[in-house]
N, C-alpha and C positions, 0 to 999 in steps of 0.2 A: 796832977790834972785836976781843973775846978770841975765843982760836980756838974756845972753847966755843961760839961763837955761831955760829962760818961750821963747823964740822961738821955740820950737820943740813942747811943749805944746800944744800951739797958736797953731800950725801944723796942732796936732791930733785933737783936738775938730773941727778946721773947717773942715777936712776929716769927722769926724760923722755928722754935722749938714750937709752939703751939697752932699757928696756922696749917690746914693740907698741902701738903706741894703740888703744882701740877701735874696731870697727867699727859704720860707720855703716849703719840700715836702709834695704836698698834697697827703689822703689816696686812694689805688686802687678803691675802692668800690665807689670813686667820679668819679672816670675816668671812659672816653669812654671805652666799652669793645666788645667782642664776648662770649655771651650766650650759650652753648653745650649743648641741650637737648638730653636727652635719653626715648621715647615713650616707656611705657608698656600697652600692649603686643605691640612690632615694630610691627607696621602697617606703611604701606606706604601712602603718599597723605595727612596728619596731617594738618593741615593749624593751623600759630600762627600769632599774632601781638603783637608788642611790640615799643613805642615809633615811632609807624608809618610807624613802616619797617613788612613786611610780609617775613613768611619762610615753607615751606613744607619740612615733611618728607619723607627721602628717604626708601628701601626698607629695612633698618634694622630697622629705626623705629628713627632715629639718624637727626638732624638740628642744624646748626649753623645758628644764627641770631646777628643783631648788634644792644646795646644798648647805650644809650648815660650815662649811669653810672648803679650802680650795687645796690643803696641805695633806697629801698620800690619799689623793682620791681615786690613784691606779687601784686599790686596795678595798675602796668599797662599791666602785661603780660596776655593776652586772648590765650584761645583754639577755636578756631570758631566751633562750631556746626559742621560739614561735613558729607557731604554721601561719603567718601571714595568708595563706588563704588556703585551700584545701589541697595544692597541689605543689605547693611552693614555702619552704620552710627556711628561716634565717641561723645563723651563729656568729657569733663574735671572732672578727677573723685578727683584726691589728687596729691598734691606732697611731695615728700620726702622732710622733714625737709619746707628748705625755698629757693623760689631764688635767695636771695640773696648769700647762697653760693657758686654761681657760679662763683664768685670774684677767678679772679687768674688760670683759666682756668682747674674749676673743672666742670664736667658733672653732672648735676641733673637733675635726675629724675623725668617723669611728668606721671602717672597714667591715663588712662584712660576708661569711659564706653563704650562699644558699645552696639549697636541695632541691634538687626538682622531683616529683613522679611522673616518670615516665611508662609509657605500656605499649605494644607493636604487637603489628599483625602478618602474616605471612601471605605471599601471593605468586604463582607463576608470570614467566614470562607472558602473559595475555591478563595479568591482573585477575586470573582467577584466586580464589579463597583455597592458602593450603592450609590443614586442618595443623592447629599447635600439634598434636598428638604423632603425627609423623616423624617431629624433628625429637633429637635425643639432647643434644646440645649444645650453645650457644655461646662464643668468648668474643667479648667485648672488650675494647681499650682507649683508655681517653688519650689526650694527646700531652698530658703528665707523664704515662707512662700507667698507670692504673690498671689493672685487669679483672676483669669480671670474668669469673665462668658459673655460665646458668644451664641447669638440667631437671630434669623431673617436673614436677609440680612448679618450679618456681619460674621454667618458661611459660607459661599463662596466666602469671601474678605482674602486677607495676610493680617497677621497682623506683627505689629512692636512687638516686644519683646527685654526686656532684655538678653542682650547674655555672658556679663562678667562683672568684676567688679572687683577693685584691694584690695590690702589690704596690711599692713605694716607687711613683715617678717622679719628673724634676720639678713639678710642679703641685701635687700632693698625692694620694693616694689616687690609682684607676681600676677598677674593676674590669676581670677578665672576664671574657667566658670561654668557657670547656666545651671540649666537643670530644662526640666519641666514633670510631669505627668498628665494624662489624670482621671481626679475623678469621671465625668459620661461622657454619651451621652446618649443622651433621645431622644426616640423614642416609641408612643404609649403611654406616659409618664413611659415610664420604662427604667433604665438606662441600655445599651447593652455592657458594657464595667467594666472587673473586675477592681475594683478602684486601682491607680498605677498602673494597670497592663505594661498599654503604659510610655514609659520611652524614653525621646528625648534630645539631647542637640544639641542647633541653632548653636553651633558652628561647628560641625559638619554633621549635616543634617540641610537643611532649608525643602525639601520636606516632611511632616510625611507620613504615611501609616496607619490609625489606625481600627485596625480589627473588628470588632462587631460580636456580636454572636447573629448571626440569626440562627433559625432549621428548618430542613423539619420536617413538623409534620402533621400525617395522622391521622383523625378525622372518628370511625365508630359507628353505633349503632346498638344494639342488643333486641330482647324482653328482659323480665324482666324474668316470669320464662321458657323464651326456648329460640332456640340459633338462630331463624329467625332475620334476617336483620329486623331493625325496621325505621322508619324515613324517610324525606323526603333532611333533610341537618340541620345544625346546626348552631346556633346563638352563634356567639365570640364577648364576651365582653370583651375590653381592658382595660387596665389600668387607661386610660385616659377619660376612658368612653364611648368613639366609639364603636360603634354598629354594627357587619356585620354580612349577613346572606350570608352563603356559602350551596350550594344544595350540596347531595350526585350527584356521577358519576353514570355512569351503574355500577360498581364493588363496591357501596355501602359505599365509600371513600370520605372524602372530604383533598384534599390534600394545603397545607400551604405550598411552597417550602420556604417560609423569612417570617417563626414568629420571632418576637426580644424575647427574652430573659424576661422572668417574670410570671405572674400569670394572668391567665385569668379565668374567670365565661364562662362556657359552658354550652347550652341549645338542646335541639334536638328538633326539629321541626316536628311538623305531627307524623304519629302512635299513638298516644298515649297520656299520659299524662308526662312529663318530669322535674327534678326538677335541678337547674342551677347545677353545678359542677363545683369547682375550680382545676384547673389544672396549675401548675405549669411546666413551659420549661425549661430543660437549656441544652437538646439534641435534636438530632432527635427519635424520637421515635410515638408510635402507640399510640393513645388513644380512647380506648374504653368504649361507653357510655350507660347505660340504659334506657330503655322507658317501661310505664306501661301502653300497649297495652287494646284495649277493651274487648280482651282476659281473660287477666290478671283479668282485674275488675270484670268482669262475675263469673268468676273460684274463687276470693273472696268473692264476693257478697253472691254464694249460699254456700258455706261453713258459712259465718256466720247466714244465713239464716236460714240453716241445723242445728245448733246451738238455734238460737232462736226458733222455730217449736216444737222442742225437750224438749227445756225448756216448752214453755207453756204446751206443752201435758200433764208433768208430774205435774203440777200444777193443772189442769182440768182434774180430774178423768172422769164425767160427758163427756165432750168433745173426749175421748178416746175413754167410751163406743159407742157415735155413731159412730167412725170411725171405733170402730172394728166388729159394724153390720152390715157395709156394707161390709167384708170382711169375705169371707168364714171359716166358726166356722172349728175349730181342737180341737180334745178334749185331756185336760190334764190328765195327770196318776192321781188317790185318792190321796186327801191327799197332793196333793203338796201346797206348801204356801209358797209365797215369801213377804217378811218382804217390809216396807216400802220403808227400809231407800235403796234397791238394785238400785231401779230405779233413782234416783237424781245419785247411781254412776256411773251408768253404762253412764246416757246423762252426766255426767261430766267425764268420761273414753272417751267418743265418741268424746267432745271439743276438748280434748289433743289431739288425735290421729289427728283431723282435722288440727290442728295446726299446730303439727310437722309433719304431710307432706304436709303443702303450706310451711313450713319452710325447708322442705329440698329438695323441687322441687324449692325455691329460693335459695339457696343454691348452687343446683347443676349448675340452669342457672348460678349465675353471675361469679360463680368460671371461672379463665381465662385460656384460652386455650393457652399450654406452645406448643412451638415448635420445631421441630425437633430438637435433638441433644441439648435443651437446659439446661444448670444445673439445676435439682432441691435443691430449697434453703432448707438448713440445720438447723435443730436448734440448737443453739453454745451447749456444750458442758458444761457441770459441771465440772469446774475447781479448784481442791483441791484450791487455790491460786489465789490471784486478779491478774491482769496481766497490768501494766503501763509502759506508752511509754514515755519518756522522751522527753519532746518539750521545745522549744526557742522560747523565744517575745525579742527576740531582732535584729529583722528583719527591717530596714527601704528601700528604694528603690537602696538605694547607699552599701548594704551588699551583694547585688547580683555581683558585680563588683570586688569583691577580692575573689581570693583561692577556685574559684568554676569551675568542669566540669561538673556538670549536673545542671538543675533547675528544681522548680515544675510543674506539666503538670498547675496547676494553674494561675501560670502569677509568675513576682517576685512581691511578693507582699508585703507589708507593717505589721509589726505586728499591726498595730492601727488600722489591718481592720476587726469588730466584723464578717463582712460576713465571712471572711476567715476562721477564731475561729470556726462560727458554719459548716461550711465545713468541718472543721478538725476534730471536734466532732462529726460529723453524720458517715465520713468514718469510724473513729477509733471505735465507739460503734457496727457499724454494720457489723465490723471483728474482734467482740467478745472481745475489750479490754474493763479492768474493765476505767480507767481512763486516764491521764497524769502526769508525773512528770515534773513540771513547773520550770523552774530557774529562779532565783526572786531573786533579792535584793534591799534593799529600797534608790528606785529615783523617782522622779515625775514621768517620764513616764512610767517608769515599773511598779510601782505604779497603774496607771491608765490602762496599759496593762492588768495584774492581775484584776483588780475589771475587767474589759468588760468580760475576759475567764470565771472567775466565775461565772457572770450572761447568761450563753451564756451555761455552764456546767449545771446549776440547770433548766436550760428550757429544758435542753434536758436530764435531770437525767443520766449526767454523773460524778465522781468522780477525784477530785485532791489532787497532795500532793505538796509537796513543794522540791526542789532543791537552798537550799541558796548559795547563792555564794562567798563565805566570804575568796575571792581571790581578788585580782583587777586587772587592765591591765597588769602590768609586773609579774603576779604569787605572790605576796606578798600578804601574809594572813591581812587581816582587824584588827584594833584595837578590842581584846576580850570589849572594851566597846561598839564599834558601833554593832558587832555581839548582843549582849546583847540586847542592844537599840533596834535591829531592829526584834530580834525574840520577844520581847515584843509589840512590836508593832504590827504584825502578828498576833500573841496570840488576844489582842485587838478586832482585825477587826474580825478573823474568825472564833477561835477554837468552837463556836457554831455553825458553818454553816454547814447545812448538807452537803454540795457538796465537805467535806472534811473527810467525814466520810469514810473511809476505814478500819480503826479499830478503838479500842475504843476513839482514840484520834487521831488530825491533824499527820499528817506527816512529818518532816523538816528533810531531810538531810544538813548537814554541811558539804558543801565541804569545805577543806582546814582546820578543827578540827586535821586533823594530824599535825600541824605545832606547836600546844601547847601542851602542858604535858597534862597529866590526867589529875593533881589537876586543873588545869589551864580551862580545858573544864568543869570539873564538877562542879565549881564556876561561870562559863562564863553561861552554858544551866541550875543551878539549879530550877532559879523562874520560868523560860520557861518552864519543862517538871513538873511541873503542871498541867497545860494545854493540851501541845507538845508531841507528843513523837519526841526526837530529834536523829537520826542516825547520825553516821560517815560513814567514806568512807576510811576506813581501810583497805589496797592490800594486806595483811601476815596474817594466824593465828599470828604470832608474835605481830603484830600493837595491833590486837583485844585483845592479852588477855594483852597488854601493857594497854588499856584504860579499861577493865574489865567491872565495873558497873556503869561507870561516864557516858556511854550515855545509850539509850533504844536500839541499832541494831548496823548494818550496814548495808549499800548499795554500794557495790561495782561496779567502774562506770571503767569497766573492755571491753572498746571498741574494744579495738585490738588485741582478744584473740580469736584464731584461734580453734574451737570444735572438727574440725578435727585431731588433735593431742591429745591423750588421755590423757598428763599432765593434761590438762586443765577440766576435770573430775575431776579428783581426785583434783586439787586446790580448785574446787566450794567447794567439798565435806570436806576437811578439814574447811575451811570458815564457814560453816554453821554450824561443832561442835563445832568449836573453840567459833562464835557466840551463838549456844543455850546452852552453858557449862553456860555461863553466863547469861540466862534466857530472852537473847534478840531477838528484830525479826532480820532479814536474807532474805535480798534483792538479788534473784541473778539476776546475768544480761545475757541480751539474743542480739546476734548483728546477723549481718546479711553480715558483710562482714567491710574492715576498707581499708581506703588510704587517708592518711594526705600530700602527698607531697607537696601541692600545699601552704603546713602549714612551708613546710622544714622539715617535716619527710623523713625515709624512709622506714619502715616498711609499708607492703601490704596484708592484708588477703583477697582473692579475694572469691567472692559472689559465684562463682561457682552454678550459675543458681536455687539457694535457697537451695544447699544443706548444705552450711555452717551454714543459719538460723537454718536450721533444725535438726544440730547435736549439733548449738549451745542451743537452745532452749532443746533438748532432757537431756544434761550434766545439763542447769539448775535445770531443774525440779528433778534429781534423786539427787541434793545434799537437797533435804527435805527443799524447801524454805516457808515463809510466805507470799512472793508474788513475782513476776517476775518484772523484771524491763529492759524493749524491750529497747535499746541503737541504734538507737533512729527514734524517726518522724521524725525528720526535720533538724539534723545535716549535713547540707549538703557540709561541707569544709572538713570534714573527712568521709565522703561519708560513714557512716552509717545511711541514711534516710529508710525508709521504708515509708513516705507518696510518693504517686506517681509524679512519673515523669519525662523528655523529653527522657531521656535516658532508664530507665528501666519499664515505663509505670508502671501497678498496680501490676506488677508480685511478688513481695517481700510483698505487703500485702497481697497480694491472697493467698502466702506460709503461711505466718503468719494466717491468717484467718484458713484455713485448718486446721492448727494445733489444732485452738483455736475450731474445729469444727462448724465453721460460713461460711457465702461466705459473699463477698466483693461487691460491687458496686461505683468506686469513683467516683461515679456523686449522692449520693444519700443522698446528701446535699439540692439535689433540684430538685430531683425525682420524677415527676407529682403524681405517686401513694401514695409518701409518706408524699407530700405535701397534699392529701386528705386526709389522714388519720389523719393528723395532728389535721385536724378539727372534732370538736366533733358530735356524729350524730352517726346514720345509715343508711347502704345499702339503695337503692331506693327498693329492695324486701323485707330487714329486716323492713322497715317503713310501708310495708301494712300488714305486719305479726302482725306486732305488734299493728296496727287501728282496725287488725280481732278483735286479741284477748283481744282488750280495748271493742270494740261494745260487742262482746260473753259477756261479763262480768255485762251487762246490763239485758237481761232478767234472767241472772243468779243471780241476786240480786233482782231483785221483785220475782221473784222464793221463794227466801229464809225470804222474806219478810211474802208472803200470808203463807207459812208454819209456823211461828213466831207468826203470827198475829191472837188473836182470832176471826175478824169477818172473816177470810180467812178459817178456819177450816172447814171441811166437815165434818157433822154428820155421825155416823159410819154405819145408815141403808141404806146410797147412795152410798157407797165402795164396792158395788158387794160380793157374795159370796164369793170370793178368802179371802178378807179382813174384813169378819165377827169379829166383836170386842163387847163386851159388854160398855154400855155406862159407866160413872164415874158416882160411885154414892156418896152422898153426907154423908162424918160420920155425 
């Protein structure tokens, strides 16, 4: 090679050994950058750090901050703790993906908790001030599941609470918020607050307001068998065991303006003798008390006395004749002769008589004195046909907040609340319904909803059926296997349980069986209506006699049919022959009035002040049904409820009752009187009726003893002439 050729060579290699090479680009994510936060929910005031630099959010909730590169900055970036303002405090809850994708001047998202303080104040039903110092304490619960319980000192303290909390939606993070409910307040050790009734969320209210039901309740006492003022004041035993003795006033009164809410043991003091009484609150109302006066005791005493005297008399022949020596002789017609056995009936004729009048001069005292213009109660009414109201357990705190213009005079309350169940079962039995029709389908909590109505139903011997639900959220009928599954299951749990007995067999309607054929239901309900009787919910003669004999009825769930127009007559009426042609029962339905808008209908049958109840009910009953089915308790987004409430108070069951020839009371869930009754026992004047006539019963059997008894036997020459008798002689 000439050297001409290796000089240029020689060139290039010493340019590589001795020149710098170029530099390679390093990646962004090493480089210095600016961080773009976006705070959820934008709050203002945020405080961050990051690599030693500090940055606050401004009012959208938005900070830029500087980081010395973009690699494991999960690792140095801090949220500080802050009280963004005095009442309201942040933490670092999530962020979206990572921050390291903030490489390249992307915004991410940083999630965050706050805390609210919150503080409340207590008030009766007239918004008067109850003093903190009354209540013992207080359990709270957010809608996570969270529980607070507050006592002593710390119910007059704010407290911090949870107030939001983020979560990952399809779109990036949203912030929630929390809300909490109010589960007691104990006072007296009774809780004065329907559970979930109170419903709060800190991010909107920090001050609560929470109402307690206190009553004015007046305290009187009466004799036992007459209607004088008895007593001198009366002993209230609480809940909690406290003891107080309250006098009668000059008008015979002892008046409570703030008893809390519950059961108390009542005693009456002086007059007499008194026996405690449980009384249950949960109004203002009168309570009147018995006392068995010295009176009383006297006026028993010799009634059984009277009794006993009577007895020995006729025992001691001997003991008569003297007493009727000393009593001026009358002479009897010849020949008259009265038989032995006259006299034991006549003193057992005189017992009874004595009896039944301390039994109906107790009677008459304790009966209550009704007042002016007040209804006399009705006894319901013999109804060709059971009569069942169609109720929903699917009630939680947060169902009151959608597609409703009225709520229950009850509070919004929770279907998991048994009190409410037997609230709903005491109004509805004692405006004459036979039962509920329940809608159910099998979840864990409805599940468990169901078993508490049913034990709630059989203590109060009321009757259910069933409403399957065999629809789901968007209107699509359930796989015929899960139907199957679940009315087998049903079957399982109940079809022996009396509190189902309505007819020979449970009850299941199947809503949504119109969405499969005939053969289809009658393969789906076969093993079930063994046990079952399973109805459809068939809208057409046509539907009914489409499915023919594949089910046992129908129940036509016909809400928004106006009685007032006469079609709807004559529809019930084709219904129920199209239905009995086929040898099945025939549910008609009964409303009270219908408005779904709030649902995105627009159809309106208006209540027209219960005459539409009233013609609807009227059309049911004349299509010749096997039971009524009232549309509804508690449907209250399509404002066919008839349990009471804000808006139309008890007036719709009042109509309904009437019909059912019953009266109504919606408070009598927990009705002092009915809570006494509840307990088993008698009257404080049936209880000395009944010690007469246990004592009576006493020389009435050595009576019948010495008659019995050969050493008791009188020889027949010391029976007076009246009772001359030859002796027994011996064959």
């Amino acid at each position: 090679m000439s050297a001409r050729r290796l000089l240029p060579l020689l060139l290039g290699v010493l340019a590589v050994l001795l020149l710098p090479a170029p530099a390679v680009a390093a990646p962004a994510s090493a480089l210095p950058g600016t961080l773009k936060i976006q705070m959820v929910p934008p709050i203002k005031g945020v405080v961050v750090t990051v690599d030693g630099n500090t940055a606050r959010s401004d009012r959208q909730g938005r900070l830029h901050v500087r980081v010395r590169n973009f690699t494991g900055l999960d690792q140095r970036f801090t949220v500080v703790p802050t009280a963004v303002s005095p009442d309201r405090r942040v933490l670092l809850d999530r962020f979206r993906g990572s921050l390291d994708h903030g490489v390249r001047s992307r915004t991410v998202e940083v999630g965050l908790r706050t805390v609210r303080r919150v503080w409340w104040r207590y008030a009766d039903r007239d918004g008067a001030p109850v003093p903190v110092e009354r209540v013992t304490e207080m359990r709270l619960r957010s809608n996570t599941g969270e529980v607070i319980e507050l006592a002593g000192a710390d119910l007059a303290r704010p407290l911090w609470v949870a107030e939001s909390r983020t979560q990952q939606g399809p779109r990036g993070l949203a912030s929630k918020q929390l809300y909490y409910v109010v589960d007691s307040v104990m006072v007296d050790g009774t809780s004065v607050v329907n559970r979930a009734g109170h419903k709060f969320v800190p991010w909107e209210r920090q001050n609560w307001l929470i109402e307690l039901l206190f009553f004015k309740v007046s305290f009187s006492a009466s004799d036992m068998f007459f209607t004088r003022r008895a007593g001198d004041g009366i002993q209230l035993t609480r809940a909690d065991g406290r003891v107080q003795r309250l006098p009668f006033a000059a008008d015979g009164t002892a008046l409570v303006p703030d008893l809390p809410r519950g059961t108390y043991t009542v005693t009456v003091l002086g007059g007499g003798v008194s026996f405690g009484r449980p009384v249950s609150i949960s109004r203002d109302q009168q309570v009147m008390l018995s006392v068995i006066s010295a009176v009383d005791l006297t006026l028993v005493a010799l009634g059984v006395l009277g009794v006993a005297v009577g007895l020995v008399l006729v025992g001691r022949p001997a003991l008569r004749r003297r007493l009727r020596a000393l009593l001026p002789r009358r002479e009897r017609p010849t020949g008259q002769q009265v038989g032995r056995w006259r006299r034991p009936l006549r003193v057992g004729l005189g017992c009874v008589v004595v009896v039944l009048v301390l039994a109906s001069i107790g009677a008459l005292a304790a009966r209550p004195v009704r007042a002016a213009g007040e209804p006399v109660p009705t006894t319901p009414a013999a109804d060709p046909a059971p009569v069942l109201a169609h109720y929903y357990i699917w009630f939680n705190p947060t169902s009151w907040n959608r597609a409703k213009t009225d709520y229950p005079q009850l509070g919004r309350y929770s279907s998991d609340d048994t009190e409410i169940m037997r609230r709903h079962v005491r109004m509805a039995k004692a405006a004459g319904l036979t039962g509920f029709l329940v809608s159910w389908k099998h979840t864990p909590q409805l599940d468990d909803r169901l078993a508490s109505l049913v034990e709630v139903a059989r203590a109060e011997g009321f009757r259910l059926g069933i409403v399957y639900q065999g629809l789901d959220f968007s209107r699509k009928p359930l796989p015929r296997a899960t139907v199957r599954a679940d009315l087998e299951l049903f079957a399982d749990r109940y079809a022996a349980d009396e509190v189902f007995d309505v007819f020979d067999k449970p009850v299941v309607i199947w809503n949504g069986s119109d969405r499969f054929t005939a053969a289809e239901v009658a393969d789906t309900v076969r093993a079930a209506r063994q046990r079952l009787l399973v109805l459809g919910a068939a809208k057409s003669p046509q539907e009914v006699a489409t499915y023919g004999s594949a089910l046992d009825g129908q129940a036509y769930y016909w809400s928004s049919a106006d009685a007032l127009d006469g079609r709807t007559r004559d529809r019930l009426a084709a219904m129920s022959q199209a239905v009995h042609l086929h040898g099945g029962l025939w549910i008609a339905p009964v409303t009270p009035g219908f408005d779904a808008r709030q649902l995105g209908g627009r159809r309106v049958v208006a209540r027209r002040d219960g005459e539409t109840l009233r013609a609807s009910f009227a059309a049911a009953r004349l299509s010749q049904p096997d039971a009524l089915g009232v549309i509804s308790w508690n449907e209250f987004s399509e404002n066919t409820h008839v349990e009471p409430s804000e808006r139309f108070g008890a007036r719709y069951l009042e109509v309904l009752a009437e019909l059912l020839g019953a009266s109504v009371d919606h408070d009598v869930a927990m009705d002092s009187q009915q809570a006494y009754d509840d307990h088993w026992g008698l009257p404080a004047w049936g209880a000395v009726v009944a010690s007469a006539g246990a004592l009576a019963l006493v020389p009435l059997w050595v009576f019948l003893r010495r008659r019995r008894s050969p050493e008791g036997a009188v020889p027949p020459a010391q029976r007076g002439a009246d009772h001359d008798a030859e002796a027994p002689v011996d064959s």
